[in-house]
N, C-alpha and C positions, 0 to 999 in steps of 0.2 A: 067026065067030059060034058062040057056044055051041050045041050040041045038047042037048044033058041038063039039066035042074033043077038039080041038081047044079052040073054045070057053071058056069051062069048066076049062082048062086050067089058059086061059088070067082070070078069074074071081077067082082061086084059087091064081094067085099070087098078082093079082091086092088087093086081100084081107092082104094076106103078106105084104106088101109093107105100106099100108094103115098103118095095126098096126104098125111096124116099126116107120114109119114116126109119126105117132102120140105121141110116145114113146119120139125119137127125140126132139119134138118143146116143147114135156112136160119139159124135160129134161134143156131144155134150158130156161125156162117160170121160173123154179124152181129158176135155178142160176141166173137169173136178180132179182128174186123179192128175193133170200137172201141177194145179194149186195144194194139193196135198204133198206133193213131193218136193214142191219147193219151200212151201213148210218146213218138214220133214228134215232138209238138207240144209237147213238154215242158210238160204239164198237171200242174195239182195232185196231190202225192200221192196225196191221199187218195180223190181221184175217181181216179186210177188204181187205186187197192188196192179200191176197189169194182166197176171191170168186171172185174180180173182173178179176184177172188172169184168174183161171178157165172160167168164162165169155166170156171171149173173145177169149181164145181158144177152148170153143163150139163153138161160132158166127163163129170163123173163117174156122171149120171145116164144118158145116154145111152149110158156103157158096160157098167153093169149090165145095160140093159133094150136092151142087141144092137143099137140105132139103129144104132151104128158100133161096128168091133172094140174091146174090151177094152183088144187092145195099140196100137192106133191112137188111142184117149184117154189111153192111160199117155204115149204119145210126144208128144201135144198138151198135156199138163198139164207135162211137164218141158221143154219148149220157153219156155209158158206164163213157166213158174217163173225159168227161166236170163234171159230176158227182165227180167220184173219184176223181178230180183235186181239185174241192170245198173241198170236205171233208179235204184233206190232204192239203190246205190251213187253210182253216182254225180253224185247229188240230193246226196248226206254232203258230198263234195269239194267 
């Protein structure tokens, strides 16, 4: 239990923040594992090439703004990508 104002403070936002963030990475856990599954189920293109979009434009925002490391969205966006590439190969075939 806090002592200080201060304190009490840093522990009411650090609580903020927390959820927030957890919110976040849920957010983003969600839209990789729909693009994996619509992979998966071999679904429409085109509804593939829209969660993988969305995808990436979480990753990409949540590594500007430090949610998750920088190089931990670069590595989830080129996973992302080598993925969706397959697919939309070999959808061609």
């Amino acid at each position: 239990m806090p002592l200080h104002k201060s304190a009490e403070k840093r522990l009411r936002q650090s609580e903020k923040r927390n959820t927030r963030n957890r919110a976040r990475k849920k957010e983003l856990k969600v839209l990789l594992k729909t693009v994996q599954k619509l992979v998966d189920t071999s679904a429409d293109k085109a509804q593939v090439e829209v969660a993988y979009r969305a995808a990436v434009q979480k990753l990409d925002r949540l590594g500007v703004k430090n949610y998750i490391h920088a190089n931990k969205a670069s590595r989830k966006k080129s996973q992302l990508t080598k993925l969706f590439n397959g697919y939309v190969k070999a959808g061609q075939e």
